[in-house]
N, C-alpha and C positions, 0 to 999 in steps of 0.2 A: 129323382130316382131313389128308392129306399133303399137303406143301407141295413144290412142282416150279420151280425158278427157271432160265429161260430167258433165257440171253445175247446180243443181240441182235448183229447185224453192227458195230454204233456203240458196243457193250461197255456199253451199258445192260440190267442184271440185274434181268428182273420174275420177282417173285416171286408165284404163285399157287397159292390154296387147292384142292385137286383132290379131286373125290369119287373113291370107289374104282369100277373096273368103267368107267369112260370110256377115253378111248385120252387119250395126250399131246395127240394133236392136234387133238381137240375142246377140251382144256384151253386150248391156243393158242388157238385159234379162238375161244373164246368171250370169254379174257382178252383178246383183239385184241395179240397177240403179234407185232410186226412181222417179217416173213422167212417165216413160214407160209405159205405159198397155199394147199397141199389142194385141188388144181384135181378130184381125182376122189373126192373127200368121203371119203377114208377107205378105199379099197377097193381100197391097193395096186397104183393102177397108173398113178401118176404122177411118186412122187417127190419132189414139189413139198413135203411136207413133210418134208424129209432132216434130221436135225441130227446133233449131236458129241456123243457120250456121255460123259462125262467118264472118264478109265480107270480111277479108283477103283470107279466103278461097271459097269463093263463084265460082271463075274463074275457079278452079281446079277440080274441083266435072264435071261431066257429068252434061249437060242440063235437065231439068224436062222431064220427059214425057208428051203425053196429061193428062194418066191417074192419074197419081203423083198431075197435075195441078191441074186438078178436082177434089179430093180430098182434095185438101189444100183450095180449094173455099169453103169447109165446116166444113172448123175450125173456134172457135172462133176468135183467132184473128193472121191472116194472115201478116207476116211481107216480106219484099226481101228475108231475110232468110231463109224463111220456108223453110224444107223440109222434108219428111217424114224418119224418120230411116234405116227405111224395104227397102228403095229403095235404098239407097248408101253402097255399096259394098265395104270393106276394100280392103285395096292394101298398099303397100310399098309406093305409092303416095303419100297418106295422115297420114305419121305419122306425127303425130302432133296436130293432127285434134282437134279443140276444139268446142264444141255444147251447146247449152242453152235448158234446158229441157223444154217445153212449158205446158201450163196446160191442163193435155189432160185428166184430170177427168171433163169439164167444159160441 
């Protein structure tokens, strides 16, 4: 089972077991990941769960969507990283995967 560790605003690293075929941000969401909101459950059109992709792993992730990009154009603050939780789909790919939670109460 891949392991996804999530750095929170306060630099506390939770570390969670994630089945494959969920999004990250049901792994948030269920691990009660602090910074998460997900105000629109997953469907892309909120934001609210924006994080930082670490750059080592940026290569390995699927390409943004149109719709992913335009969403991330309306966060506060837009890094190479960004990307939204909701949209990256655990796999056996990315164990390891580590994410900076971004301030998605802002």
């Amino acid at each position: 089972m891949p392991k996804i560790t999530f750095v929170t605003a306060t630099g506390d690293a939770v570390q969670c077991e994630a089945e494959a075929g969920f999004s990250l941000m049901e792994v948030a969401i269920d691990n009660e990941v602090p910074g998460i909101v997900a105000e629109c459950g997953g469907a892309c059109a909120c934001a609210t769960c924006h994080v930082y992709v670490d750059a080592e792993w940026l290569g390995r992730l699927p390409a943004l969507d149109d719709m992913e990009d335009a969403m991330l154009d309306a966060t506060v603050e837009r890094r190479p990283g960004s990307r939204l939780s909701c949209q990256i789909e655990v796999a056996d790919a990315i164990d390891g995967l580590s994410v900076t939670v971004a301030d998605n109460n802002a």
